[in-house]
N, CA, C and O of each residue as an XYZ file, in Angstrom:
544
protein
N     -15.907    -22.883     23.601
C     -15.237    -21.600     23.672
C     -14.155    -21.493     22.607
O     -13.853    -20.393     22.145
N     -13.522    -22.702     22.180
C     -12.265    -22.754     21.006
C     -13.176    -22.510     20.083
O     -13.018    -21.470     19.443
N     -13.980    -23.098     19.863
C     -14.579    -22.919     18.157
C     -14.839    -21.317     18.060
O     -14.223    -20.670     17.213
N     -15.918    -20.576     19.091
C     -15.872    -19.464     19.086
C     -15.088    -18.624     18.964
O     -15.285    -17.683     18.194
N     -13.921    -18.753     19.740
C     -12.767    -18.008     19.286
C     -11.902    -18.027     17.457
O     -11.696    -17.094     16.681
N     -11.628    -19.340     17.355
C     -11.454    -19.687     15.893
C     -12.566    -19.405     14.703
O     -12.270    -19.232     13.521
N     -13.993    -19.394     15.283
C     -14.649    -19.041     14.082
C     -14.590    -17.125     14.184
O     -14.740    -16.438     13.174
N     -14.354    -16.536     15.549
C     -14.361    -14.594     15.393
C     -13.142    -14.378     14.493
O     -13.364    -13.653     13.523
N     -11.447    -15.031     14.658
C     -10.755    -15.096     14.236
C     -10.470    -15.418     12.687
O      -9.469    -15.055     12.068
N     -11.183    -15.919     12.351
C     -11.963    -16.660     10.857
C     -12.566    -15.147     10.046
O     -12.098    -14.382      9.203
N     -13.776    -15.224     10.782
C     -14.161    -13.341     10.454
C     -13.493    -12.442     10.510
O     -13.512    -11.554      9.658
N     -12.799    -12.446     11.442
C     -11.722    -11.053     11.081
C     -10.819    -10.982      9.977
O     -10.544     -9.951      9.364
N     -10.269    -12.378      9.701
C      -9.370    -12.420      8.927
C      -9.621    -12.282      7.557
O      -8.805    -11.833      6.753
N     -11.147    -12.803      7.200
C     -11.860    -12.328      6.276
C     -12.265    -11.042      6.299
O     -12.153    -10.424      5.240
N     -12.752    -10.421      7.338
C     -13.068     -9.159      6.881
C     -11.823     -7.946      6.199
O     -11.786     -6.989      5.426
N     -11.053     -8.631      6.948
C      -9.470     -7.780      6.684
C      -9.103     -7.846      5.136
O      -9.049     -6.895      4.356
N      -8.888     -9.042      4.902
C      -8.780     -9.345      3.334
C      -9.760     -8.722      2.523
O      -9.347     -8.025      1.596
N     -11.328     -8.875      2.746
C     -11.893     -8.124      2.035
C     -12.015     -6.343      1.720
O     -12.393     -5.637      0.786
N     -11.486     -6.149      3.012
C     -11.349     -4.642      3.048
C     -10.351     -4.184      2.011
O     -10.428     -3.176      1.310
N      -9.457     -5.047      2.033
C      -7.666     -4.935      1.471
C      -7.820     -4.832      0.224
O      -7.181     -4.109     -0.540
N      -8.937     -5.776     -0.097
C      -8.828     -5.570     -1.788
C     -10.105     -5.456     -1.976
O     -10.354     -6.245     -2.888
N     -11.060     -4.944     -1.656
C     -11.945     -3.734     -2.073
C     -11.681     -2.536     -1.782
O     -12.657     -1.816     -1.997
N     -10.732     -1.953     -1.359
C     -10.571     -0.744     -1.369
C      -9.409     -0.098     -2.183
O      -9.219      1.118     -2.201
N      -8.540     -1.135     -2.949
C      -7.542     -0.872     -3.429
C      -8.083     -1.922     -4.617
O      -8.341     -3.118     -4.483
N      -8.176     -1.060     -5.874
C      -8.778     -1.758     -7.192
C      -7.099     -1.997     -7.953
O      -6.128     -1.459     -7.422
N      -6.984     -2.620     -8.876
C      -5.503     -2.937     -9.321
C      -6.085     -2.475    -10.590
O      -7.179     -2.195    -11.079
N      -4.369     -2.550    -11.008
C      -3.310     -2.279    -10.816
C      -3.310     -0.410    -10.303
O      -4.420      0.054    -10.565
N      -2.522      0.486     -9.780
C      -2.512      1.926     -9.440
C      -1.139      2.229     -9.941
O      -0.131      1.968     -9.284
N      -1.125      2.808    -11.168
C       0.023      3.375    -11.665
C       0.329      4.458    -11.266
O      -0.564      5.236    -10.932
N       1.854      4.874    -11.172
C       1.592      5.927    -10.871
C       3.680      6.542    -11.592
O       4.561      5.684    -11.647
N       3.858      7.456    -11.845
C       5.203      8.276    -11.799
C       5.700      8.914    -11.230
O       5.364     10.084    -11.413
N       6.875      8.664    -10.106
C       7.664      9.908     -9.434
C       8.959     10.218    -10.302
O       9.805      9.504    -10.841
N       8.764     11.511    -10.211
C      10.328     12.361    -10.657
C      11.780     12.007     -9.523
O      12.871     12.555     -9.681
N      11.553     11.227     -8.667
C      12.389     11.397     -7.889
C      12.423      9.939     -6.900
O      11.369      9.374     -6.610
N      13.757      9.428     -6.436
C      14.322      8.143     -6.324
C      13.656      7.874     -4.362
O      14.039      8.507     -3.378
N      12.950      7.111     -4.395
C      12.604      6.767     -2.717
C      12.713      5.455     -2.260
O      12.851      4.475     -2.992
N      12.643      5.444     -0.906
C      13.041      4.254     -0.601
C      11.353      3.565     -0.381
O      10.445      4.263      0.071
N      11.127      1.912     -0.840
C       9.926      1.633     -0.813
C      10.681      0.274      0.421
O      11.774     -0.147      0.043
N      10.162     -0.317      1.708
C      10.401     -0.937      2.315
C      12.102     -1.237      2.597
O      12.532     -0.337      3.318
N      12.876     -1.957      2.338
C      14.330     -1.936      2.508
C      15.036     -1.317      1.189
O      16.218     -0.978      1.256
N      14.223     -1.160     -0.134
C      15.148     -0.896     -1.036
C      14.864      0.700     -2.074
O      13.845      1.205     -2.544
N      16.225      1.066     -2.095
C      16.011      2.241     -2.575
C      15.537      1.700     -4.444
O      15.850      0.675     -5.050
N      14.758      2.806     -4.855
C      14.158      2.448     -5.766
C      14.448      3.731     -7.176
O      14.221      4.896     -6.850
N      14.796      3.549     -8.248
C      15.060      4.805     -8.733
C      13.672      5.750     -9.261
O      12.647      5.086     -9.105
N      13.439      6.947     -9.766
C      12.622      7.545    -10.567
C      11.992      6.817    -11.529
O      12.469      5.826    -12.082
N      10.857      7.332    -11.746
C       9.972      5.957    -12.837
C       8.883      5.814    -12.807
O       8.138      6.549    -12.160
N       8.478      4.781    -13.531
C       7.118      4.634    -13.749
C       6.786      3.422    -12.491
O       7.738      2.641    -12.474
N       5.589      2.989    -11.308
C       5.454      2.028    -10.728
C       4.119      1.716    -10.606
O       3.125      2.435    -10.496
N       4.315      0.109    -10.655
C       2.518     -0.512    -10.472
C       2.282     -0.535     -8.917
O       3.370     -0.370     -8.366
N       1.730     -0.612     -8.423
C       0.964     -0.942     -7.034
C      -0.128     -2.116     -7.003
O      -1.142     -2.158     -7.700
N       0.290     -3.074     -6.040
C      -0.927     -4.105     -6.433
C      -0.983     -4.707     -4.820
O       0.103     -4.822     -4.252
N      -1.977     -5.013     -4.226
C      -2.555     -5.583     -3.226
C      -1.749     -6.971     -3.308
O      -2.049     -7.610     -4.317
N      -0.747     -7.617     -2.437
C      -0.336     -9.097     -2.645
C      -1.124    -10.125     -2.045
O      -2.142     -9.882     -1.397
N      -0.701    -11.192     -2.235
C      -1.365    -12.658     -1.739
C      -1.424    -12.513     -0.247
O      -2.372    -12.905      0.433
N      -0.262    -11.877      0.252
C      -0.293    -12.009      1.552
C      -0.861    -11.237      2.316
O      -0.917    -10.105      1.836
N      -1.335    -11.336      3.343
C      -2.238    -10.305      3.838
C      -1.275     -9.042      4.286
O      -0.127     -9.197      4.701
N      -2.086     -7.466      4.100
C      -1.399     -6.448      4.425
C      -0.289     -6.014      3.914
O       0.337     -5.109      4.465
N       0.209     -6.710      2.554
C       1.370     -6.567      1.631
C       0.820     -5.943      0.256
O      -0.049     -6.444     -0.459
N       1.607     -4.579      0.011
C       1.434     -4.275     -1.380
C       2.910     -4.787     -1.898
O       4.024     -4.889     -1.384
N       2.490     -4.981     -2.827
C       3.570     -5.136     -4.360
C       3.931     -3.714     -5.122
O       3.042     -2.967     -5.531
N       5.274     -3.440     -5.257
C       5.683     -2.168     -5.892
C       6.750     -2.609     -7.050
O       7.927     -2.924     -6.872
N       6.061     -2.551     -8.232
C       7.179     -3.234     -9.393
C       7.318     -2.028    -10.440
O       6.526     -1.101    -10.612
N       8.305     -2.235    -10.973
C       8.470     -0.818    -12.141
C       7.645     -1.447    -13.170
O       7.053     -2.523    -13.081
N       7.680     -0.678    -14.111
C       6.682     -0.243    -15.645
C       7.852     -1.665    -16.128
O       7.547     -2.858    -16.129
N       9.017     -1.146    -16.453
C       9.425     -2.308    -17.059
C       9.426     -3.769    -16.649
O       9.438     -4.508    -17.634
N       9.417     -4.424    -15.444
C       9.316     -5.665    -15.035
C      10.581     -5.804    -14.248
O      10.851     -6.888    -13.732
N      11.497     -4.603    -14.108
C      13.034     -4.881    -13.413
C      12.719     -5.083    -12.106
O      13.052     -6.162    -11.615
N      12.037     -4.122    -11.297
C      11.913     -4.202     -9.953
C      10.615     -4.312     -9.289
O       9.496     -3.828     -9.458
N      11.328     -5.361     -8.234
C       9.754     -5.552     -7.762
C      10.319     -5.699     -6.050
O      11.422     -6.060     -5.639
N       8.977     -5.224     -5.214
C       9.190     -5.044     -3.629
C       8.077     -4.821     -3.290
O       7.143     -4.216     -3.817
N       8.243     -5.489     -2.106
C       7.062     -6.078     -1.570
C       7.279     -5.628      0.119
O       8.309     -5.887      0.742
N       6.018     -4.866      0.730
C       6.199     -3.745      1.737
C       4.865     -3.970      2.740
O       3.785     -3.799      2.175
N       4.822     -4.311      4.077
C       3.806     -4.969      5.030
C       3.185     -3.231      4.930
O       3.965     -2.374      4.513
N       1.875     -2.870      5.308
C       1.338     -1.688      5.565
C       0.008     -2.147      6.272
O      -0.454     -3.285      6.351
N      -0.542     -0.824      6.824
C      -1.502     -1.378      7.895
C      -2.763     -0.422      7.356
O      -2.514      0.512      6.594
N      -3.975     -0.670      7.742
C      -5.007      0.212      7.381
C      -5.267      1.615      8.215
O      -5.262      1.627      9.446
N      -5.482      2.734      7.456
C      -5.622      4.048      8.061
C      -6.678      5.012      7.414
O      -6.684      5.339      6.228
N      -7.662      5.458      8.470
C      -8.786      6.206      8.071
C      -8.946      7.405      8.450
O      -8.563      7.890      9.515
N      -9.615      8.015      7.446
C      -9.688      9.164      7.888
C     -11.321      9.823      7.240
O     -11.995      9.460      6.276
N     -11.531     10.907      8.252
C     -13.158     11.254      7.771
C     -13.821     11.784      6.446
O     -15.018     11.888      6.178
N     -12.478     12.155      5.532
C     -13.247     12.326      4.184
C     -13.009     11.482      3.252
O     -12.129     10.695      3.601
N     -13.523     11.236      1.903
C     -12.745     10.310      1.013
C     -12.050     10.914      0.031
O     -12.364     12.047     -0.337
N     -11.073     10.272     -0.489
C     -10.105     10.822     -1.725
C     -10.815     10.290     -3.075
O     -11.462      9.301     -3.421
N     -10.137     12.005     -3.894
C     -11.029     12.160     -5.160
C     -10.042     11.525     -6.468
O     -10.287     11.352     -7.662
N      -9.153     11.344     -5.854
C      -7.711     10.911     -6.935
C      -6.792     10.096     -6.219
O      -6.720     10.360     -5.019
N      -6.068      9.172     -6.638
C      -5.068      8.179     -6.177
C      -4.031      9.139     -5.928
O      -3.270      9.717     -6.703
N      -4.167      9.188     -4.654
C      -2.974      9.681     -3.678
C      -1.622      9.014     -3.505
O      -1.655      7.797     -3.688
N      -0.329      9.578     -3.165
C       0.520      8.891     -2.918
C       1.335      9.945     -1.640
O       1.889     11.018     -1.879
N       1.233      9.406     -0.531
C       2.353     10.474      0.373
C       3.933     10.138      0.931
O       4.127      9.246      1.758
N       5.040     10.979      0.364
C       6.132     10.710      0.829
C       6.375     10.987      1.801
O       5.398     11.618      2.204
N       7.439     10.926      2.905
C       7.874     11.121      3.846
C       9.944     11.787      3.425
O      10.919     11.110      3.096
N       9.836     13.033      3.616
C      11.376     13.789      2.817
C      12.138     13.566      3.887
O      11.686     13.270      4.993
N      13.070     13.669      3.672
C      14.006     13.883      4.529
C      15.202     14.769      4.074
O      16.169     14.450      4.767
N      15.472     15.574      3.351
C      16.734     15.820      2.740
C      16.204     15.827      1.086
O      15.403     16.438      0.378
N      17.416     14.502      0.960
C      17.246     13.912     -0.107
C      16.443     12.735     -0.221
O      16.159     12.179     -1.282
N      16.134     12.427      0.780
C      15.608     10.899      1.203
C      14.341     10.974      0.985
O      13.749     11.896      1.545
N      13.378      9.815     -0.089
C      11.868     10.371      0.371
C      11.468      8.677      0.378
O      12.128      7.761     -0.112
N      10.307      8.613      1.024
C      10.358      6.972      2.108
C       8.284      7.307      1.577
O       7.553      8.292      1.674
N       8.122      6.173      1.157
C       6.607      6.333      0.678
C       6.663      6.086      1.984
O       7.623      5.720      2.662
N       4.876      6.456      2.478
C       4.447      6.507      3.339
C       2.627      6.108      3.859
O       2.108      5.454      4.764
N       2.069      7.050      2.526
C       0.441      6.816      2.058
C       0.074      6.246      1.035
O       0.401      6.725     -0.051
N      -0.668      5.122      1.100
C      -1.385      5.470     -0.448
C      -3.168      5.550     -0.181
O      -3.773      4.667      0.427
N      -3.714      6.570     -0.663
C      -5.440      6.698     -0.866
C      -5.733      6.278     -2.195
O      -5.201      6.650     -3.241
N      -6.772      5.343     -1.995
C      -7.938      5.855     -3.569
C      -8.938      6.277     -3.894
O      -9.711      6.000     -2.977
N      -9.500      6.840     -4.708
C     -10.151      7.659     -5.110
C     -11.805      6.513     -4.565
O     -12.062      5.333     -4.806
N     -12.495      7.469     -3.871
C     -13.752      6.998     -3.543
C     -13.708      6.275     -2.083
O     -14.568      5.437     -1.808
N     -12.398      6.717     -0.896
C     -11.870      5.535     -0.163
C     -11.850      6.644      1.093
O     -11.256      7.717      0.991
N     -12.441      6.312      2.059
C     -11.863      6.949      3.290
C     -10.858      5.785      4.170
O     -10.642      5.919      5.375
N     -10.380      4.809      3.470
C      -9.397      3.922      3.925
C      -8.164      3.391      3.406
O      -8.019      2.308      2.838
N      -7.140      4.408      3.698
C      -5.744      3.957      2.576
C      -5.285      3.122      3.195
O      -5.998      2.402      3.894
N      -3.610      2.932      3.104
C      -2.985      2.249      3.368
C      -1.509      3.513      4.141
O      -1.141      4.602      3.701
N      -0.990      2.688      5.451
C       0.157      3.476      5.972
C       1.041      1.966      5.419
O       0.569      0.878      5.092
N       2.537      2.447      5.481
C       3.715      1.657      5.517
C       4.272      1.635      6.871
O       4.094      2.490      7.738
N       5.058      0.421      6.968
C       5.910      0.696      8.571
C       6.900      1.126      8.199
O       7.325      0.973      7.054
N       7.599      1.904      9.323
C       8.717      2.765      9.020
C       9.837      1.752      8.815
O       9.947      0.642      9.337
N      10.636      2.350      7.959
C      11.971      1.355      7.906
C      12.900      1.923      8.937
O      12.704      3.113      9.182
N      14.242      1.105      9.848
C      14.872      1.625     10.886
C      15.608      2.597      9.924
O      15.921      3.659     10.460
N      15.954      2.460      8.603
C      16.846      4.158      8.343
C      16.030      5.371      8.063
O      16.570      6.473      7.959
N      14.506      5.173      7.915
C      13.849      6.398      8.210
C      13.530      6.720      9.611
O      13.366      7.889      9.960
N      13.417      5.525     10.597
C      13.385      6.135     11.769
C      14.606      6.696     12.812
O      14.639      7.092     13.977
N      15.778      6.463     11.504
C      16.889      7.027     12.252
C      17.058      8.688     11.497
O      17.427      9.708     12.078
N      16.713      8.562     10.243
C      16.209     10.482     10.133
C      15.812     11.322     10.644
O      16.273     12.462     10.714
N      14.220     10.587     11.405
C      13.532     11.052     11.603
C      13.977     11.846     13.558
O      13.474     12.845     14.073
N      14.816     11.099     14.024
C      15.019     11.267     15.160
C      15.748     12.988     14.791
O      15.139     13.858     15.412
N      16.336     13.263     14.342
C      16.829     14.579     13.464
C      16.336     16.066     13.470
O      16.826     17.160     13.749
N      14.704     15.414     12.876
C      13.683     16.377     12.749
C      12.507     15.419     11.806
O      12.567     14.270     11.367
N      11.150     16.778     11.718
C       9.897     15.665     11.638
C      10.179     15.986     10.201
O      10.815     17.003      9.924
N       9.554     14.829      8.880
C       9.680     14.801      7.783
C       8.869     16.047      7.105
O       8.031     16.730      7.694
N       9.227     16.184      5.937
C       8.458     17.217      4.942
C       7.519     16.165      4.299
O       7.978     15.056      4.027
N       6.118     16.489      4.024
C       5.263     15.137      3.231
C       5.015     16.172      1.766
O       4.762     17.373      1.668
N       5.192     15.237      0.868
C       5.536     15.091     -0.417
C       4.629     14.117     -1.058
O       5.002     12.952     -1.195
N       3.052     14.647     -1.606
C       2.270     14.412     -2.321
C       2.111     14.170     -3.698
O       1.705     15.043     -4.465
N       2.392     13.093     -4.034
C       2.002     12.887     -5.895
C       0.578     12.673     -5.820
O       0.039     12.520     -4.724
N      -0.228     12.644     -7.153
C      -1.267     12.648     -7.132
C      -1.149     12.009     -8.351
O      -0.192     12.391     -9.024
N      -2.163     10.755     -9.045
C      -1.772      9.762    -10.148
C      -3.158      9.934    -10.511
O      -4.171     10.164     -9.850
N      -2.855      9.704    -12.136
C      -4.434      9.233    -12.533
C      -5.076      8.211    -12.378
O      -6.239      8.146    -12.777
């Protein structure tokens, strides 16, 4: 009964990984006009890479230049059509915008972020405005 359990556990964990990075091709560039928070750290306007990390369920968010880099747990989320362009969805608040989505193109399976506790202390406020970039 242990082996069984350890070898389903084995498969899942593989299937997970494989999902993770077949569905998210690297690097996903992308530019916002405007400063958001990516996991604990606010991040300024700019150019950013996106990359699937070592660890499971972790993207990597580093600028164009090599200054910043952050690293953000997210979980898998589907939905019934697929995206035609690399999506990106914010979560507004104000001034505040808190990534939230990312889709890729050919994918009915993006990626959500977990909320950070100072967006879920916004959010108690009122529900966010979502704020769509769209990248080549």
């Amino acid at each position: 009964m242990k082996t069984k359990a350890i070898a389903l556990l084995v498969i899942v964990v593989g299937f997970a990984v494989g999902v993770a990075s077949a569905q998210f091709p690297e690097p996903l560039k992308f530019r916002t006009p405007f400063a958001f928070v990516v996991g604990d750290r606010l991040v300024p306007a700019g150019e950013y890479i996106v990359r699937v990390a070592s660890a499971p369920m972790t993207l990597s968010f580093s600028s164009a230049d090599g200054k910043i880099s952050v690293f953000i747990h997210s979980i898998p989320l589907q939905k019934t059509g697929t995206e035609t362009r690399f999506k990106l969805v914010f979560h507004r608040y104000g001034v505040h915008y808190y990534v939230s989505e990312i889709w890729t193109p050919g994918e009915r399976i993006g990626r959500t972020m977990l909320q950070h506790p100072s967006e879920l202390e916004l959010a108690k406020n009122g529900e966010p405005q979502h704020v769509v970039l769209y990248a080549n």
